[in-house]
C-alpha positions in Angstrom: 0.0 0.0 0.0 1.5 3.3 -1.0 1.8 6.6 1.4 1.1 8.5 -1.5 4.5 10.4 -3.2 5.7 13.7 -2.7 7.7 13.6 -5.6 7.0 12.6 -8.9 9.9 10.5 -9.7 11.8 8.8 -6.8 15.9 8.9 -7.2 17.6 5.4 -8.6 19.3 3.8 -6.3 23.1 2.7 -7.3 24.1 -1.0 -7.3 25.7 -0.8 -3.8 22.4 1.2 -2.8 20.0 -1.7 -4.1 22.8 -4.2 -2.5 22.1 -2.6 0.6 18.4 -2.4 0.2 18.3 -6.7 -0.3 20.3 -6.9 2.4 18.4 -5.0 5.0 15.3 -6.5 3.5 16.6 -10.0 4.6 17.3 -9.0 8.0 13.3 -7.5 8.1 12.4 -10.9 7.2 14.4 -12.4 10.1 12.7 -10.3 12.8 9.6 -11.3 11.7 10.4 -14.8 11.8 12.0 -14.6 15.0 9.4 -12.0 16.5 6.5 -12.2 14.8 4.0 -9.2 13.6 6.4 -6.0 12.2 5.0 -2.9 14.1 5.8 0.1 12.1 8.2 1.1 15.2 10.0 -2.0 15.3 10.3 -1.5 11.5 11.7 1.9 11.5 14.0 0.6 14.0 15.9 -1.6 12.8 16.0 -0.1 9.2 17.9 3.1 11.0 19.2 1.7 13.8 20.0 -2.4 13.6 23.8 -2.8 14.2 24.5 -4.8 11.1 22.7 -2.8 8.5 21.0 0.5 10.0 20.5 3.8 8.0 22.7 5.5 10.7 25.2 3.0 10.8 26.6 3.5 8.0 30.2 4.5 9.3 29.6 7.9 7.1 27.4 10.9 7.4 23.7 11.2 5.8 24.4 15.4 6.4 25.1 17.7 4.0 25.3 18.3 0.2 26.2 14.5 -0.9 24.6 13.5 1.1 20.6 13.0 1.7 19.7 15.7 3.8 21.1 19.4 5.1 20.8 20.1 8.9 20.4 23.8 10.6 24.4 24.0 11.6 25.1 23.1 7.6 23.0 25.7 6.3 24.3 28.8 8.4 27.2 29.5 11.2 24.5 32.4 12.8 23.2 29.1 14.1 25.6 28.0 16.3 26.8 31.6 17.0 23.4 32.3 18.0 22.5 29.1 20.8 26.6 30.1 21.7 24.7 33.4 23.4 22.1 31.3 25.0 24.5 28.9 26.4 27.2 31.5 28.0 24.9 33.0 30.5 24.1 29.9 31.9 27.7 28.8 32.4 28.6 32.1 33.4 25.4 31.8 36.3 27.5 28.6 37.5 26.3 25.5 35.3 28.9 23.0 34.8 31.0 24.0 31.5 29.8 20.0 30.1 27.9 20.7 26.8 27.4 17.0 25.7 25.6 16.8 22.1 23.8 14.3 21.0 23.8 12.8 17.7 26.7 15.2 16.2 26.3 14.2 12.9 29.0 15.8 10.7 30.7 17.3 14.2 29.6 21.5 12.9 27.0 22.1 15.5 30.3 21.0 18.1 32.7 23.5 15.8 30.7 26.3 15.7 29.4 26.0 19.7 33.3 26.3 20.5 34.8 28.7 18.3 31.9 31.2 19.2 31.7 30.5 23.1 35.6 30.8 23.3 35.1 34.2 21.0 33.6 35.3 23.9 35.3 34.4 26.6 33.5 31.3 27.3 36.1 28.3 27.4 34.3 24.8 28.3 35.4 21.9 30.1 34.5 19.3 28.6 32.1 18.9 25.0 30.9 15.0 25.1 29.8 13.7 21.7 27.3 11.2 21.7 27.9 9.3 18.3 27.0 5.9 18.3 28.3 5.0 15.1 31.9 4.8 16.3 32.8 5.0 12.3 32.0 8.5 11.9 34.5 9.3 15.0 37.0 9.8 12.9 35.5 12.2 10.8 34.0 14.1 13.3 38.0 14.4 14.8 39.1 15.3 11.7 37.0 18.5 11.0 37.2 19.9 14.7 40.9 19.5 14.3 40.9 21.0 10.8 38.0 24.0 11.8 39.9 24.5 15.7 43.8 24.0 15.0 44.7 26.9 17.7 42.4 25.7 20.3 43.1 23.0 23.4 40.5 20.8 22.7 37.8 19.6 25.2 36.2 16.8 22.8 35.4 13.7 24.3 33.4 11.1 22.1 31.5 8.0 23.6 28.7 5.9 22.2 25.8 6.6 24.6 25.5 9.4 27.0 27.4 9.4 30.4 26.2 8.0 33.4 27.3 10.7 35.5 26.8 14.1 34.1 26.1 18.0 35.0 25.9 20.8 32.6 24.3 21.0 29.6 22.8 18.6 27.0 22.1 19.7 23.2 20.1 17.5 21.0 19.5 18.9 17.7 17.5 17.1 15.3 17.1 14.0 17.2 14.1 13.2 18.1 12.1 13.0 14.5 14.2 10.2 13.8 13.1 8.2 16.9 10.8 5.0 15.9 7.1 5.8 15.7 3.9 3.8 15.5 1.6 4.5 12.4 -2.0 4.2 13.2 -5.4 4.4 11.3 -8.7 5.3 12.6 -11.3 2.7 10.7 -15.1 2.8 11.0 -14.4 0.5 14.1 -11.6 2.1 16.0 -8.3 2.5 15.7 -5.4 0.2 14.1 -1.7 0.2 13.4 -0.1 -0.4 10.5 3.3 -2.9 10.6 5.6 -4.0 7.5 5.3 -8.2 5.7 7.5 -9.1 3.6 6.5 -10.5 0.5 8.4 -11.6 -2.5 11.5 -9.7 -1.3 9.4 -6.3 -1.2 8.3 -4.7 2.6 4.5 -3.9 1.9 1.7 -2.7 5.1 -0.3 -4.9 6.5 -2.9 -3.7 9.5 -2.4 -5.2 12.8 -4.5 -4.9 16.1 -3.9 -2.0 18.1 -1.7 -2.7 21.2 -2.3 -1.3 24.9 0.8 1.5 24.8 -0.4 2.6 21.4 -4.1 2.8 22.7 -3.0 5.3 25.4 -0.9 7.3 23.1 -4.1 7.7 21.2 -6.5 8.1 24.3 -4.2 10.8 25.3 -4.2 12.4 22.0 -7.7 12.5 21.9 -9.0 13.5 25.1 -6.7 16.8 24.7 -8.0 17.3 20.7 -11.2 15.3 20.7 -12.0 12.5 18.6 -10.5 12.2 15.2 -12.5 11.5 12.0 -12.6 8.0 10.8 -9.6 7.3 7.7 -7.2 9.7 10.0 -3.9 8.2 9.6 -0.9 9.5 11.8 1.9 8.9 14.3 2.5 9.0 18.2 5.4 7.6 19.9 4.6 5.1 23.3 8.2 4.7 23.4 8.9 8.2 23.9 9.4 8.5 27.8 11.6 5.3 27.6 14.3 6.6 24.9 14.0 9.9 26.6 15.4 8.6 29.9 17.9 6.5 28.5 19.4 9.7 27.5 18.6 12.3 30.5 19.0 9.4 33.2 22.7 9.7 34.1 22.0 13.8 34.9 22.3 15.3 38.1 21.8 18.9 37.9 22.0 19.9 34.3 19.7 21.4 31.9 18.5 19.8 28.0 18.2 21.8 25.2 16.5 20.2 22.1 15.5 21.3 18.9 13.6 20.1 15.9 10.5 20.1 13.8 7.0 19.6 15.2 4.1 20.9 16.6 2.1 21.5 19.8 -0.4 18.1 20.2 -3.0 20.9 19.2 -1.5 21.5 15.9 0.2 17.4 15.1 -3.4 16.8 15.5 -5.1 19.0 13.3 -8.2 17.4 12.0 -6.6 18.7 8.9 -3.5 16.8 8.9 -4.8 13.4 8.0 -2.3 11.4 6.0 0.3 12.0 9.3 4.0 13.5 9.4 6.1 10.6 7.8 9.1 12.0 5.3 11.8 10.4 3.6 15.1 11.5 2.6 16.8 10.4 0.2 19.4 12.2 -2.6 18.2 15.6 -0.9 14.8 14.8 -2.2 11.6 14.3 0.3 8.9 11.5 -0.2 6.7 9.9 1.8 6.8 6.4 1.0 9.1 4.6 3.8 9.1 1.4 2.7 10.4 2.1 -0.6 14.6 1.9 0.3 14.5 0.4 4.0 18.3 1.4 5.2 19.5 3.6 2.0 16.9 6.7 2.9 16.1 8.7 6.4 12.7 8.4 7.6 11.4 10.8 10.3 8.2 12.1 11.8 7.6 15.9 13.2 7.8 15.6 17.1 5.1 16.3 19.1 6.6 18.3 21.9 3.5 18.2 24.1 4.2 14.7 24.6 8.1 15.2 24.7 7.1 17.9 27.7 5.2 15.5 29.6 7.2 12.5 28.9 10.1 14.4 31.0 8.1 15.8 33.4 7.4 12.2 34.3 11.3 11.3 34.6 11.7 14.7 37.3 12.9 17.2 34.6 10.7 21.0 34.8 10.1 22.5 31.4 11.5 25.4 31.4 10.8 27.1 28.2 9.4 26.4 24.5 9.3 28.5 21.3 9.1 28.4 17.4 12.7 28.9 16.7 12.6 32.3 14.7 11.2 34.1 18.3 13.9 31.9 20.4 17.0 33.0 18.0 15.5 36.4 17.7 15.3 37.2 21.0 18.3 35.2 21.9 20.6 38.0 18.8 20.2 36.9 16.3 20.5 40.1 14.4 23.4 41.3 17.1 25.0 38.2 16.1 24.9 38.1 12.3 28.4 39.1 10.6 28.2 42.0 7.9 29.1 41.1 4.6 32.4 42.2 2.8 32.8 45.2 1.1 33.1 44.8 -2.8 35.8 46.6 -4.9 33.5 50.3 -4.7 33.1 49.9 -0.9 30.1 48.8 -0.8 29.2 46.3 1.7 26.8 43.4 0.6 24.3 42.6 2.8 22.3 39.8 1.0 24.5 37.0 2.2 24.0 37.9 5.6 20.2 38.2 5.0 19.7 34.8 3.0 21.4 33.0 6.1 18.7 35.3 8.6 16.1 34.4 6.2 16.8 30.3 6.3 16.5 30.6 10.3 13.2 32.9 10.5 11.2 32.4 7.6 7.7 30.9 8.6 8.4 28.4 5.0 11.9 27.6 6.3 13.1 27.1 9.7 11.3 29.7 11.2 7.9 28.5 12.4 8.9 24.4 11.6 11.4 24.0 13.9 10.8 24.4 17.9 12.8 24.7 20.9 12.3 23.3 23.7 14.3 23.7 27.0 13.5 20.9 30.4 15.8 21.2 33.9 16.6 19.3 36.6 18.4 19.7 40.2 20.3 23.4 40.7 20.3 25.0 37.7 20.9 28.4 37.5 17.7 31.2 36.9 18.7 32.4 33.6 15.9 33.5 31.1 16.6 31.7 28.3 13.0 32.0 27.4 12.1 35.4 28.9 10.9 37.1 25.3 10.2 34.2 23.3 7.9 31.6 25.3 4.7 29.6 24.3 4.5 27.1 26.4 1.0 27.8 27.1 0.3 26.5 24.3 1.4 23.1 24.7 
């Protein structure tokens, strides 16, 4: 059954792409032996995750230009220079220099956070990279050296977050690539949707709801009301779980995270009714996940009501939320943004400068997409990160 295409014509795969495809197609057909019915979450898991054949475990980097997808840090330094002025006053109020990242990807978020908290005057202790994939370590190494040759170093890399840790925690675009359940509302309640394999091709098949997925959507519902009948989406009853896996080992610290989503209010728009699901694949979006299992990303938009009360559960206060133009404006963005060089007359050209605003405040870009959300625990200093800029009364 088809998700319908974005796209009119999906990219070719190369022979080592289609290799890879078969092979992670095989291992989908040994879960299901092994486990029985393929949930769409267990699916999405293993195709990005298993250790033998996941999409992020590659031993190379999905990000950037040849790759299949661009992240904010790629797109414009003003990024990083701008969460760098968010991030000083709280060390400066007394929170532990630690900035541990999560998911580092090509290692430019970690570049850009150092060279523009040490321009001003911020030097950190430590910055812990998260990375999994022990493969892309060496990359990662290689352009911090390269980007931060007059700099002592305070890079430490690890494959899952420390068990002991104060400071502050960064996860950007994260979260939308956590597994998800895909659901259905028919004409007699709700169902899920999980992945058979037949003839060496994943296809859906429906499968009864189960008891963590029925709260998810009992949840949903009693905050929105009841959904109509053919509504197809995504929640995540997982989400508290691989949350605390990651904020568990913290003592007093404070998490930052950012990515695209909504409110519950406005994931669950009566109006939004074929769901969130996007591929990436050859810098091209689609919607059909099943179509290169392992070769392409798949992601859903994060509900961050749910991410607030999932670690409100685990003991963390949320202490702010905003679309992410507001947050970087009010946090100087404009202050922060570098003037453009003057041309041969003198001139100074400003439309660099303004084309790399425009990509991080635009409603269509970044702007009104993306979301920031900040959660605390223990002794954390009183520093408004939030003070011009908060919504979350509208969670």
């Amino acid at each position: 059954m088809s998700l319908g295409f974005r796209i009119r014509d999906l990219p070719r795969l190369t022979h080592g792409e289609e290799e890879r495809r078969r092979v992670v197609i095989q291992r989908l057909a040994e879960i299901r032996r092994e486990e029985g019915p393929l949930y769409f979450d267990r699916y999405m898991d293993s195709i990005l995750y298993d250790p033998r054949s996941g999409y992020y475990r590659q031993g190379k980097s999905p990000i950037g230009a040849q790759g299949d997808f661009v992240t904010l840090p790629e797109t414009t330094p003003l990024f990083a220079e701008t969460l760098a002025r968010v991030l000083a006053p709280c060390f400066a109020a007394g929170l532990k220099r630690t900035l541990i990242e999560v998911g580092p990807g090509s290692g430019r978020l970690a570049e850009g956070l150092v060279r523009a908290l040490g321009q001003i005057g911020m030097e950190l202790e430590h910055y812990v990279l998260v990375e999994p994939d022990r493969g892309l370590w060496p990359m990662q190494q290689a352009l911090l050296t390269s980007c931060l040759p007059d700099r002592a170093l305070p890079f430490v890399w690890c494959e899952s977050p420390p068990t002991d840790w104060s400071g502050m925690l960064v996860m950007n675009e994260i979260v939308d690539a956590w597994p998800v359940a895909l659901v259905e509302k028919s004409e007699s309640g709700w169902v899920e949707w999980g992945v058979d394999i037949c003839a060496g091709c994943p296809t859906l098949e429906k499968l009864p709801l189960r008891a963590s997925v029925g709260a998810c959507i009992s949840r949903i519902e009693a905050q929105v009301g009841p959904l109509p009948v053919c509504y197809r989406t995504e929640c995540n009853p997982a989400l508290e779980a691989q949350l605390g896996r990651i904020l568990a080992g913290c003592g007093d610290g404070a998490a930052l995270i950012i990515d695209y989503g909504h409110s519950r209010r406005h994931y669950y728009h009566p109006e939004r009714s074929m769901g969130t699901l996007q591929c990436y694949l050859h810098q091209l979006v689609h919607d059909d996940p099943l179509y290169a299992p392992g070769v392409q990303d798949v992601t859903a938009m994060v509900d961050f009501t749910a991410l607030a009360e999932a670690g409100e559960r685990l003991g963390w206060a949320l202490s702010g939320y905003a679309p992410l133009a507001p947050f970087l404006l009010a946090a100087g963005l404009l202050e922060t943004a570098r003037p453009g060089l003057p041309d041969p007359a003198g001139r100074v050209d400003e439309v660099p400068r303004s084309r790399e605003i425009l990509r991080l405040t635009e409603p269509h870009e970044s702007g009104e997409l993306f979301k920031v959300m900040m959660l605390e625990k223990g002794d954390v200093p009183d520093v408004a990160v939030f003070a011009d800029s908060d919504q979350s009364d509208r969670l």
